[in-house]
Short mmCIF file of the C-alpha atoms (twelve columns), coordinates in Angstrom:
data_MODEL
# 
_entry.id   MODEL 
# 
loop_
_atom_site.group_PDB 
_atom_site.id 
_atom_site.type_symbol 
_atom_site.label_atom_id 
_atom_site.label_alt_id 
_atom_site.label_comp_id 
_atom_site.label_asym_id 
_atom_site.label_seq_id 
_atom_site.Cartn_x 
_atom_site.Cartn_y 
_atom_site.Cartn_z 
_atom_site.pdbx_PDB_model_num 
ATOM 1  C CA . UNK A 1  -1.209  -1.071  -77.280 1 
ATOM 2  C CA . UNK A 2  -1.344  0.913   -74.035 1 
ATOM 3  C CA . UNK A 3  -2.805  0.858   -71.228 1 
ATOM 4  C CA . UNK A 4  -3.538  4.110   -69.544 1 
ATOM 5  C CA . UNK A 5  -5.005  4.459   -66.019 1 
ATOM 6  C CA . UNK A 6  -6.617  7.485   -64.814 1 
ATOM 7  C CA . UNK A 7  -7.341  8.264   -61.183 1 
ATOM 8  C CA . UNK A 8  -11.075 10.089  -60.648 1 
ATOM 9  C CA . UNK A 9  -12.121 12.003  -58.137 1 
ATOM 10 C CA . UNK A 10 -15.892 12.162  -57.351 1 
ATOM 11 C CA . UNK A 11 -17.637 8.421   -58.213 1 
ATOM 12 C CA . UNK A 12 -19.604 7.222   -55.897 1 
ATOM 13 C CA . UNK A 13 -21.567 4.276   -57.049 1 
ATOM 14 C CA . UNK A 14 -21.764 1.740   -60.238 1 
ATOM 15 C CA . UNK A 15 -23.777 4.100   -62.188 1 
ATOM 16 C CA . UNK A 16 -20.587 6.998   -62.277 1 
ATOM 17 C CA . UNK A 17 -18.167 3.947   -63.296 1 
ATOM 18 C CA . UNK A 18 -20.862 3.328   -66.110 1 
ATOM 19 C CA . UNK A 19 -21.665 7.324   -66.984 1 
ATOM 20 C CA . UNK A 20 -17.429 7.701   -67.386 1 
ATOM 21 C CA . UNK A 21 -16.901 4.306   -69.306 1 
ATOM 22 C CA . UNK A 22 -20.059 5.470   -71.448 1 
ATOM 23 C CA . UNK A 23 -18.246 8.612   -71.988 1 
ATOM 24 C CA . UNK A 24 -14.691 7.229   -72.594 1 
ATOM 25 C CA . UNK A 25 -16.012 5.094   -75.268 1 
ATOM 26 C CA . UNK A 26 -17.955 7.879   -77.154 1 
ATOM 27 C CA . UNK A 27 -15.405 10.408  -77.116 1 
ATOM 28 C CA . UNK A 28 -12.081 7.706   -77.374 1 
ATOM 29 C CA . UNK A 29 -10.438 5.103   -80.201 1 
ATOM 30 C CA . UNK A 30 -10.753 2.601   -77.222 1 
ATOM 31 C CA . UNK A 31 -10.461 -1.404  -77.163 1 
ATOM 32 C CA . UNK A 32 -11.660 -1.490  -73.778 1 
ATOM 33 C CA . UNK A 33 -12.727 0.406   -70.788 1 
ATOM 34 C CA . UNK A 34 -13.468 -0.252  -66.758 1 
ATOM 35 C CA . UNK A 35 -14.054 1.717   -63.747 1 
ATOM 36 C CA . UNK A 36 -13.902 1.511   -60.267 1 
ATOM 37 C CA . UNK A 37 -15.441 3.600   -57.811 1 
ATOM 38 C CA . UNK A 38 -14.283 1.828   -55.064 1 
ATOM 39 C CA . UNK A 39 -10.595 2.767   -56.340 1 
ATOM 40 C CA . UNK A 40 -11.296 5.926   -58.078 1 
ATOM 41 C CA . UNK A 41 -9.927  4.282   -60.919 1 
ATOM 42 C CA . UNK A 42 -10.727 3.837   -64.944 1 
ATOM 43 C CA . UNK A 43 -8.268  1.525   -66.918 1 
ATOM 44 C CA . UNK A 44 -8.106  2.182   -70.373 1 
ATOM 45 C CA . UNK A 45 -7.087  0.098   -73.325 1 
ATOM 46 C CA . UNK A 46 -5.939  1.239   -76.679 1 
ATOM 47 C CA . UNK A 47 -3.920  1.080   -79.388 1 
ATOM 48 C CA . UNK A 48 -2.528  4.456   -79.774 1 
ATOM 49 C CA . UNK A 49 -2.065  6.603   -76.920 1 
ATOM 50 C CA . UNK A 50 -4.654  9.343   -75.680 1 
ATOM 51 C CA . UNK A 51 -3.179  13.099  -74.506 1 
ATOM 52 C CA . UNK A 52 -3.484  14.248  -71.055 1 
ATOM 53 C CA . UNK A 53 -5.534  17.124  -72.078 1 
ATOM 54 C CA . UNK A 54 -8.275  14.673  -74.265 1 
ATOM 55 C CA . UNK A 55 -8.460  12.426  -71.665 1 
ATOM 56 C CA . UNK A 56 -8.533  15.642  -68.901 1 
ATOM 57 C CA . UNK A 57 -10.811 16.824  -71.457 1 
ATOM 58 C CA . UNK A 58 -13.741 13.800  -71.566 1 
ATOM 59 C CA . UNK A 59 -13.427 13.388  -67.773 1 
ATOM 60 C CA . UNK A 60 -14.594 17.048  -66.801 1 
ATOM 61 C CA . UNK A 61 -17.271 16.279  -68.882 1 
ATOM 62 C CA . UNK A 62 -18.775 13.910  -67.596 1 
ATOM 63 C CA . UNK A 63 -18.508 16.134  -63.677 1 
ATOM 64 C CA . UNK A 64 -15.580 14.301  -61.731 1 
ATOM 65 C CA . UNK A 65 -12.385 15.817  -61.403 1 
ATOM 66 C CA . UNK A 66 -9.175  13.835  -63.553 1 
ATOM 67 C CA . UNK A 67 -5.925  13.321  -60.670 1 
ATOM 68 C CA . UNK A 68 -3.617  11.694  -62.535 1 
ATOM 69 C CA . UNK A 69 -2.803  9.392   -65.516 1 
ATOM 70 C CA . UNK A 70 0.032   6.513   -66.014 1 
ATOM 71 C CA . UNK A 71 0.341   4.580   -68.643 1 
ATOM 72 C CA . UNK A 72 2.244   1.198   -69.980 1 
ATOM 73 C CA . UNK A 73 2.670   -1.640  -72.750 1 
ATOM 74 C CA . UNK A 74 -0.232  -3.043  -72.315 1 
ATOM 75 C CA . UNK A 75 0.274   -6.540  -73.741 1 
ATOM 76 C CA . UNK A 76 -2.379  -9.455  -73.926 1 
ATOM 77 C CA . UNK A 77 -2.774  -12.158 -71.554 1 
ATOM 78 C CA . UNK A 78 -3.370  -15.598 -73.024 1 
ATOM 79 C CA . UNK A 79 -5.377  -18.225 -71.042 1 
ATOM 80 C CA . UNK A 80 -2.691  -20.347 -72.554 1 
ATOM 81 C CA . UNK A 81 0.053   -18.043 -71.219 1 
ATOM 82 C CA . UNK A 82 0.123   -19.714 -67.569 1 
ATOM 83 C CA . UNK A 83 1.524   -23.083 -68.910 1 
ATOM 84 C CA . UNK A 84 4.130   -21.210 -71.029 1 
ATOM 85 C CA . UNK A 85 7.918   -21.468 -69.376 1 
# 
């Protein structure tokens, strides 16, 4: 699983976070998706990882301009986990 964050340029309110998250998951194998315009920011969650130029690809879509991406493991957190040693 990874999870890939991309850094957007141009949302300005909830409904961009909802028009690229409605985008991601249309065009994207994704588990999960959220946005924040406040941080220019979509997290991504999947199981395989996406190319720069798909992900490039969906964003200039949808009208905002794609900064950068960074990815990592993403792996689970368990409710359960915090009383693990």
């Amino acid at each position: 699983m990874f999870e890939i964050t991309l850094e957007i340029d141009g949302m300005m309110c909830n409904m961009c976070e909802a028009h690229v998250n409605n985008a991601v998951r249309n065009s994207l194998n994704v588990k999960k998706v959220t946005s924040s315009h406040a941080d220019g920011r979509t997290v991504i969650i999947a199981a395989e990882d996406i190319p720069d130029e798909k992900l490039r690809e969906v964003i200039a879509e949808t009208g905002y301009e794609l900064k950068g991406v960074s990815r990592k493991p993403y792996e689970k957190k368990s409710l359960f986990g915090v009383f693990k040693k």
